[in-house]
KOLTIGU-299455 format. One record per residue (C-alpha): x, y, z; residue number from 1. Coordinates in nm, 4 decimals, decimal comma, always signed. Example, Ala and Ser with C-alpha at 12.3 -4.5 7.8 and 13.67 -1.06 7.14 Angstrom:
BEGIN
<<+1,2300 -0,4500 +0,7800> 1>
<<+1,3670 -0,1060 +0,7140> 2>
This chain:
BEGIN
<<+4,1388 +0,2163 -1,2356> 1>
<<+4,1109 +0,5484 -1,0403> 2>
<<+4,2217 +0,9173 -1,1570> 3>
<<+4,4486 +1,1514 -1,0263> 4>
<<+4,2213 +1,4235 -0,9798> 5>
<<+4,1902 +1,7880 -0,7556> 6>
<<+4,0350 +1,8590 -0,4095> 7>
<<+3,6454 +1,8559 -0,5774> 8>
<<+3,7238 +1,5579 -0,7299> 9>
<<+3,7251 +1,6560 -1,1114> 10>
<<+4,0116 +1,4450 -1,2710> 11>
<<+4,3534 +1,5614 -1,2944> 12>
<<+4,5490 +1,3289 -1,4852> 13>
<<+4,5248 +1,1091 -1,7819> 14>
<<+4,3850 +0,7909 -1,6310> 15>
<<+3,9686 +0,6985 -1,6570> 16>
<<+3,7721 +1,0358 -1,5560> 17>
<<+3,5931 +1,0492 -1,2099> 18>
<<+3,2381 +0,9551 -1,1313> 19>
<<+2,9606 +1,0885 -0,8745> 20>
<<+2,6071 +0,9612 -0,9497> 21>
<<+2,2589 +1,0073 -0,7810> 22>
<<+1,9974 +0,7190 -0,7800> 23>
<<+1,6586 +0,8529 -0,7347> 24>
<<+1,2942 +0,7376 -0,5497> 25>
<<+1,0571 +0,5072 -0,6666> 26>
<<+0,9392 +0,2224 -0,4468> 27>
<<+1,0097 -0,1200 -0,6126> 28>
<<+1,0819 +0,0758 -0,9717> 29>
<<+1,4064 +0,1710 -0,8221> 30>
<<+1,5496 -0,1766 -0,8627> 31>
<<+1,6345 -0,0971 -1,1485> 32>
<<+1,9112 +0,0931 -1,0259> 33>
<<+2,0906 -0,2605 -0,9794> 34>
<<+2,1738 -0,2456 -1,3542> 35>
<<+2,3458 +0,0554 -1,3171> 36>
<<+2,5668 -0,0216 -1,0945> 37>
<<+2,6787 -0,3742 -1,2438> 38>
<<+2,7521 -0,1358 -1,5762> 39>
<<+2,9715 +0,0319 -1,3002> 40>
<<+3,1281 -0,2556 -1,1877> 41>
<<+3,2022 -0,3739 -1,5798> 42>
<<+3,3620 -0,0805 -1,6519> 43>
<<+3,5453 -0,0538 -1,3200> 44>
<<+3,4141 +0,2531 -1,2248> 45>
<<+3,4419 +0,3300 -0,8670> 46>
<<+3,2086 +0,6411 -0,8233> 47>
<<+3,3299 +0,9527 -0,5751> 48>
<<+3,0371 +1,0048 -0,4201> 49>
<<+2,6816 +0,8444 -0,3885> 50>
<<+2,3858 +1,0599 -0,3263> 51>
<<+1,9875 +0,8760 -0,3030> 52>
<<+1,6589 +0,9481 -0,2439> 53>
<<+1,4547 +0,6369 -0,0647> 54>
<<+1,5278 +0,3448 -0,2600> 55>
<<+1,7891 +0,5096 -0,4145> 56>
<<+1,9361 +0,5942 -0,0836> 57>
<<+1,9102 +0,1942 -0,0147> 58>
<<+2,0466 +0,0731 -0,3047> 59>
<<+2,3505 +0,3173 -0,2880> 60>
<<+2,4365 +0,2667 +0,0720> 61>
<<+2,4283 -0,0891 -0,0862> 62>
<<+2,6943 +0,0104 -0,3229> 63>
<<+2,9032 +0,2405 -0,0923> 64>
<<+2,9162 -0,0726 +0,1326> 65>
<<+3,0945 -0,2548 -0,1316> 66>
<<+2,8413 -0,4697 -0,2352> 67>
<<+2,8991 -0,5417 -0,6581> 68>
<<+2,5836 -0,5120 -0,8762> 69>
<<+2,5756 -0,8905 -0,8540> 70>
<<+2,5406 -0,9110 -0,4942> 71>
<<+2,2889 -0,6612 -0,4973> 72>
<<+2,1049 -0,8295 -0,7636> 73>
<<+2,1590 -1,1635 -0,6032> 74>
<<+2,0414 -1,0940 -0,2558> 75>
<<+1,7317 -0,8900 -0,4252> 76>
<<+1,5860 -1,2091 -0,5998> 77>
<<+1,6693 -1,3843 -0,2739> 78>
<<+1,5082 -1,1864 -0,0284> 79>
<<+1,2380 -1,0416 -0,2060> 80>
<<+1,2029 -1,2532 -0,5657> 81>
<<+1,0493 -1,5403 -0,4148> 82>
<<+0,7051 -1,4569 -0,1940> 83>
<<+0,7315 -1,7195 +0,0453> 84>
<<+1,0529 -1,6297 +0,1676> 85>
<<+0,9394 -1,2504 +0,1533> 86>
<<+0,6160 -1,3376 +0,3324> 87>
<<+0,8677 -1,5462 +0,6009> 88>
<<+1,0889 -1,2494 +0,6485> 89>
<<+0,7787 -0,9886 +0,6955> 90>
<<+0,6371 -1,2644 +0,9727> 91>
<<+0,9263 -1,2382 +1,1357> 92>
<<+0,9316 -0,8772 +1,2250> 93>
<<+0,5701 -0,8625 +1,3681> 94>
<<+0,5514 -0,8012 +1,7389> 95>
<<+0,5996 -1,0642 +1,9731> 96>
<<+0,3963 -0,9720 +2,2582> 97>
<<+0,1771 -0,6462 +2,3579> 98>
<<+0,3781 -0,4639 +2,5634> 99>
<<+0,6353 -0,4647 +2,2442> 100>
<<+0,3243 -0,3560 +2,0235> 101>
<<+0,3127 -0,0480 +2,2799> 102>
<<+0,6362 +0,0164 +2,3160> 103>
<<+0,7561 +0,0581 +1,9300> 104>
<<+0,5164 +0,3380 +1,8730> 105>
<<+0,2476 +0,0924 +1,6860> 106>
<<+0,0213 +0,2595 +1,4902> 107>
<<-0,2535 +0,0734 +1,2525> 108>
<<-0,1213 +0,0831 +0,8702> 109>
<<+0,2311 +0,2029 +0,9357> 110>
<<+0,5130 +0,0126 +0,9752> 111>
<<+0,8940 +0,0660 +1,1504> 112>
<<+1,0926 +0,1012 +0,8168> 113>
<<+1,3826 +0,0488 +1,0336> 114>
<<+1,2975 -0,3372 +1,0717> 115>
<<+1,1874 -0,3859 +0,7641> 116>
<<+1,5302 -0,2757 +0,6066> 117>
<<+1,7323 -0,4672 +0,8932> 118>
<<+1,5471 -0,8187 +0,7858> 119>
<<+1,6115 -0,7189 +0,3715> 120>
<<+1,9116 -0,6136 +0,3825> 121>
<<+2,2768 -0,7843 +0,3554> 122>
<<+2,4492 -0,8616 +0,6896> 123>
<<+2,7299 -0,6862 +0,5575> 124>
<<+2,5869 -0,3338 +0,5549> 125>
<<+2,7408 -0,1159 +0,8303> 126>
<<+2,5822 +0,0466 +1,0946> 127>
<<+2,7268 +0,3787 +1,0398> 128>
<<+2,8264 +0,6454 +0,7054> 129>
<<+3,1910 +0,6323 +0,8886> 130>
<<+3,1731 +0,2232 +0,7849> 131>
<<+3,1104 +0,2258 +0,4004> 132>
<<+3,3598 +0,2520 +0,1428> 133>
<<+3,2139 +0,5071 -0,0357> 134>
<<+3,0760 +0,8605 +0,0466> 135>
<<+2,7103 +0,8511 +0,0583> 136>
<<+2,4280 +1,1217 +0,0689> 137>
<<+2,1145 +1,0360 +0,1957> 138>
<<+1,8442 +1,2568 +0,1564> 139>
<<+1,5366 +1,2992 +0,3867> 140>
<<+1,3046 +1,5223 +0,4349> 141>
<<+1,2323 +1,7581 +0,7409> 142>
<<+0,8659 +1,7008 +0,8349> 143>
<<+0,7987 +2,0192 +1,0697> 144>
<<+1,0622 +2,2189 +0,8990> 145>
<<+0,9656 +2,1233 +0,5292> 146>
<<+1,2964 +2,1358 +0,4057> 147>
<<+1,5328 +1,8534 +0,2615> 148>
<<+1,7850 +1,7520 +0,4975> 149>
<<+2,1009 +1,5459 +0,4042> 150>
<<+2,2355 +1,2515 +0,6605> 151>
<<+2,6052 +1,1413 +0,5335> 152>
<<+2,7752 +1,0931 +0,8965> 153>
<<+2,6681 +0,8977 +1,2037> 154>
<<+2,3748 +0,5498 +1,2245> 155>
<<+2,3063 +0,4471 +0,8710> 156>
<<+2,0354 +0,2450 +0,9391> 157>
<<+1,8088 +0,5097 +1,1023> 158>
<<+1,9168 +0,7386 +0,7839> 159>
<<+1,8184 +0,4575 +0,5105> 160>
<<+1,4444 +0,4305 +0,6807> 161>
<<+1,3986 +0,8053 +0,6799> 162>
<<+1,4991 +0,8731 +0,3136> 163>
<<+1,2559 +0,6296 +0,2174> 164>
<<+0,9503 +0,6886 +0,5168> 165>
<<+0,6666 +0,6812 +0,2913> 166>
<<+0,3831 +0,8602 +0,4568> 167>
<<+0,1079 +0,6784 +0,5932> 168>
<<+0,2845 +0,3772 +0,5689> 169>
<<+0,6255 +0,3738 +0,7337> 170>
<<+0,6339 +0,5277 +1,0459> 171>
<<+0,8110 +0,9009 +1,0418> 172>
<<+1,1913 +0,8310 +1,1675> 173>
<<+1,3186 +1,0735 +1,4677> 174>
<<+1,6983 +1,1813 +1,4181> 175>
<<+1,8334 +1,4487 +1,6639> 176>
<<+1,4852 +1,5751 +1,7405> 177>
<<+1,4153 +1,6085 +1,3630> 178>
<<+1,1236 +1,4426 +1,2279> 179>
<<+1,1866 +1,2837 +0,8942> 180>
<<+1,0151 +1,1366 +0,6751> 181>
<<+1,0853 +1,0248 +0,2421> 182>
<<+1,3572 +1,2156 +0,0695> 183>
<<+1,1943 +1,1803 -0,2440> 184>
<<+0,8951 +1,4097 -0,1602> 185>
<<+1,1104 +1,7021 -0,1868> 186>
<<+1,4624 +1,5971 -0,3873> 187>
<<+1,3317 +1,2595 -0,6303> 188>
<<+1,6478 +1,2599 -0,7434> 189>
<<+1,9684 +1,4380 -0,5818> 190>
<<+2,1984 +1,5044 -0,8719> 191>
<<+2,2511 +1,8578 -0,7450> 192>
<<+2,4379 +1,7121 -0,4658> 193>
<<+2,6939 +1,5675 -0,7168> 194>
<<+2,7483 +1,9242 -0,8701> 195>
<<+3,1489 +1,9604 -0,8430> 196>
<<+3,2357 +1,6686 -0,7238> 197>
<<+3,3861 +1,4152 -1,0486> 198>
<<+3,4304 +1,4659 -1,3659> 199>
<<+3,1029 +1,3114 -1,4906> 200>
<<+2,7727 +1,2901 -1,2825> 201>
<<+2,4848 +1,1059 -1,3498> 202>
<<+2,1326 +1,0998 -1,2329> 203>
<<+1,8953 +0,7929 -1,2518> 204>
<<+1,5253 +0,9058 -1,2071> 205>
<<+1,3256 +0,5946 -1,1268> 206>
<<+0,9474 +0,7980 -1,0766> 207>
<<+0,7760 +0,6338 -1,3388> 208>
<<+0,4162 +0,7276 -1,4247> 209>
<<+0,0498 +0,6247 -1,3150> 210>
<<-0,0111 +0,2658 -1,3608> 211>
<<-0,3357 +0,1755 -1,5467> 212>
<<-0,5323 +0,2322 -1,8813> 213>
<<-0,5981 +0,5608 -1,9736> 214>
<<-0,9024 +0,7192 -1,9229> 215>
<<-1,0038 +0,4780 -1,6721> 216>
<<-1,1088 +0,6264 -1,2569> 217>
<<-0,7928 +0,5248 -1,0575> 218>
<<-0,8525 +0,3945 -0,7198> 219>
<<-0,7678 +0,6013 -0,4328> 220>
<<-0,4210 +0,4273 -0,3140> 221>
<<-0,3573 +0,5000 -0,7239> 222>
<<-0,4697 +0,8698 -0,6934> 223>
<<-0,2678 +0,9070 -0,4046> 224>
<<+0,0459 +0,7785 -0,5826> 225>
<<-0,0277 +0,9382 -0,8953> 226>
<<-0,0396 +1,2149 -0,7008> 227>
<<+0,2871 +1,2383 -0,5968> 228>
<<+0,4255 +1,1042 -0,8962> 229>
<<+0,3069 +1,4021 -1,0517> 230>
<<+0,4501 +1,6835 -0,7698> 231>
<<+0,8002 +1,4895 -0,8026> 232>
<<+0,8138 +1,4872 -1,2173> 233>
<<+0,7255 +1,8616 -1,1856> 234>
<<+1,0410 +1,9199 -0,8946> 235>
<<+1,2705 +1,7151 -1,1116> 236>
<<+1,1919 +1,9190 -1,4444> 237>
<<+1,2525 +2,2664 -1,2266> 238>
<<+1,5756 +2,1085 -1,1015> 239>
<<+1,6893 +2,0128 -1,4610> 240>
<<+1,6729 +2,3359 -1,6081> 241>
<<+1,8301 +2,4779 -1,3111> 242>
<<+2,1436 +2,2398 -1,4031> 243>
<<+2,1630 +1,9309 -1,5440> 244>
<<+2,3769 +1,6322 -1,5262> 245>
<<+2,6158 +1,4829 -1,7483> 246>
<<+2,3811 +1,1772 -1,7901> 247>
<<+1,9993 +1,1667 -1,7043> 248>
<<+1,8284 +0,8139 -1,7071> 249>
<<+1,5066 +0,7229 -1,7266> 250>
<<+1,4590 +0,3559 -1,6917> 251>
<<+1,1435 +0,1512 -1,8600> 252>
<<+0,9875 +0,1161 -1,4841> 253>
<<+0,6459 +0,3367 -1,5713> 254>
<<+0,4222 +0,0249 -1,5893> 255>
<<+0,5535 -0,0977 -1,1921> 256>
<<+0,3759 +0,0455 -0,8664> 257>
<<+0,5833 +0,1563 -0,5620> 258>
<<+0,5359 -0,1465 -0,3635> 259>
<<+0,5757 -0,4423 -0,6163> 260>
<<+0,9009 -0,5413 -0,4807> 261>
<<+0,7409 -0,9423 -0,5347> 262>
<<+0,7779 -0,8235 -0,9246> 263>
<<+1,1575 -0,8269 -0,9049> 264>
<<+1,2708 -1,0386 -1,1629> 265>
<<+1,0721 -0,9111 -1,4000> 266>
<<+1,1097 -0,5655 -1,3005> 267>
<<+1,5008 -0,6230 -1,3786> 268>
<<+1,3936 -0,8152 -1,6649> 269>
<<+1,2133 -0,5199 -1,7907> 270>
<<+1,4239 -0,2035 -1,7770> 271>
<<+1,7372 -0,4031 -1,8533> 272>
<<+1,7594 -0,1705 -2,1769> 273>
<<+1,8938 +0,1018 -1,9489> 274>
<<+2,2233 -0,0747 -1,9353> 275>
<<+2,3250 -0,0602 -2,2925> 276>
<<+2,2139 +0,2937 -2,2737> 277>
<<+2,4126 +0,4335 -1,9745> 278>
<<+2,7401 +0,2410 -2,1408> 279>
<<+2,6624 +0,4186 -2,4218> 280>
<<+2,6160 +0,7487 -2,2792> 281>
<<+2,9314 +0,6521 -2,0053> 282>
<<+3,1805 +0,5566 -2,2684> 283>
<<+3,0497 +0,8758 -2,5185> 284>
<<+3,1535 +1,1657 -2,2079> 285>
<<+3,4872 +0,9563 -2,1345> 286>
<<+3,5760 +1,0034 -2,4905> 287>
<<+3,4413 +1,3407 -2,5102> 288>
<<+3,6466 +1,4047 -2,1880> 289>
<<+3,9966 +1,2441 -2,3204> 290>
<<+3,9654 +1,3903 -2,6419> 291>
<<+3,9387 +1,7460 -2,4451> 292>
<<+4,2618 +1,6592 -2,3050> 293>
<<+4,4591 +1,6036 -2,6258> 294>
């Protein structure tokens, strides 16, 4: 069911109140962003206006294509859930002979995202933002510039790798002489590009924290991650005093690295409690919303 609502997209009318959500970065921990949207598709909730950061930006396009929860889900265990076929589709993309090691910009330990995401993802996705059925934000971030830049017209595909470039080992993406590289570095997760746009936004922040036992010396691929980890958390609290969303979710993903996409199922398995919890918190600011109306 849709609602009759004004130019920005707050709702108008008396039908179900309008929706714009943000799904954040976090490697493999942002699979968990697949339960959100299947609580979207029970509740028939179509949102306005999809904004992500790396994964985020991957699963969203994945929902703006109009891909249900289940699809997502479905193709996720497929492609990714079972090793051999992972380890099949990664063998796949390396090069075939030299001269196609030399010309795609090879270098040792980084990898064209671009390739990777055209081997994972559904046939179905379009090539272009002009193609989905949804508006979508994808945010990137400006390399030379250091600034965030937003992609949400034009190739999709190019957009999708550069949101979620991790340094050192995707290769940076080039888009109209920009060089980008992960959106999540500067905006983990881009509910401040919802601001105005529906009725009720929500932001799903998938960063987790440090893997390991306490006390104990991570290793330096750990540091590194921690690292980060810890310069997005502090961003994210800045940006959440600065103005909040309606509904801020924090998934059970902390105990997950980036890159354990092989951990799917059990990743899903794991922060399944955030469903209950965003139809909670979904069905509360409805209420809330039609009650304001009376």
């Amino acid at each position: 069911m849709t609602a009759a609502s004004d130019p920005h997209g707050r709702n108008t009318g008396s039908s179900m109140p309008t929706v714009s959500i943000a799904f954040g970065g976090g490697g493999a921990r942002g699979l968990a962003h697949i339960h959100v949207v299947e609580v979207l598709d029970e509740l028939g909730v179509r949102p306005r206006l999809i904004a992500g950061s790396s994964i985020g930006a991957i699963i969203g396009a994945a929902m703006a294509a109009g891909l249900s929860g289940r699809d997502i889900r479905e193709h996720t265990l497929a492609a990714v859930g079972r090793p051999t076929d992972a380890f099949g589709r990664i063998w796949g993309l390396r090069p075939a002979t030299l001269a196609e090691v030399w010309a795609s910009g090879f270098r040792v330990g980084q990898f064209n995202l671009e390739r990777v995401l055209r081997a994972f993802l559904p046939p179905v996705m379009p090539d272009r933002f002009e193609d989905l059925q949804i508006p979508l934000k994808v945010v990137t971030s400006d390399f030379y510039e250091q600034c965030e830049t937003v992609k949400e017209t034009g190739p999709l595909f190019p957009a999708l790798s550069a949101s979620a470039a991790l340094p050192a080992l995707f290769l940076p993406v080039r888009i109209e002489g920009r060089v980008l590289i992960d959106g999540g570095l500067l905006n983990p997760v881009p509910f401040d590009h919802l601001r105005g746009t529906a009725d009720v936004t929500v932001g799903i922040d998938v960063i987790g924290r440090p893997v390991g036992e306490e006390g104990t010396i991570p290793s330096s691929v750990d540091s590194l991650y921690g690292a980060t980890q810890m310069a997005m958390r502090s961003i994210i609290s800045l940006k959440l005093q600065q103005g909040a969303p309606d509904i801020f979710l924090q998934p059970e993903v902390g105990r997950y690295r980036a890159l354990d996409f092989l951990r799917a199922k059990e990743i899903l398995d794991h922060s399944a409690g955030v469903r209950d919890q965003f139809k909670r918190a979904l069905e509360a600011r409805f209420e809330s919303l039609a009650k304001g109306q009376a």
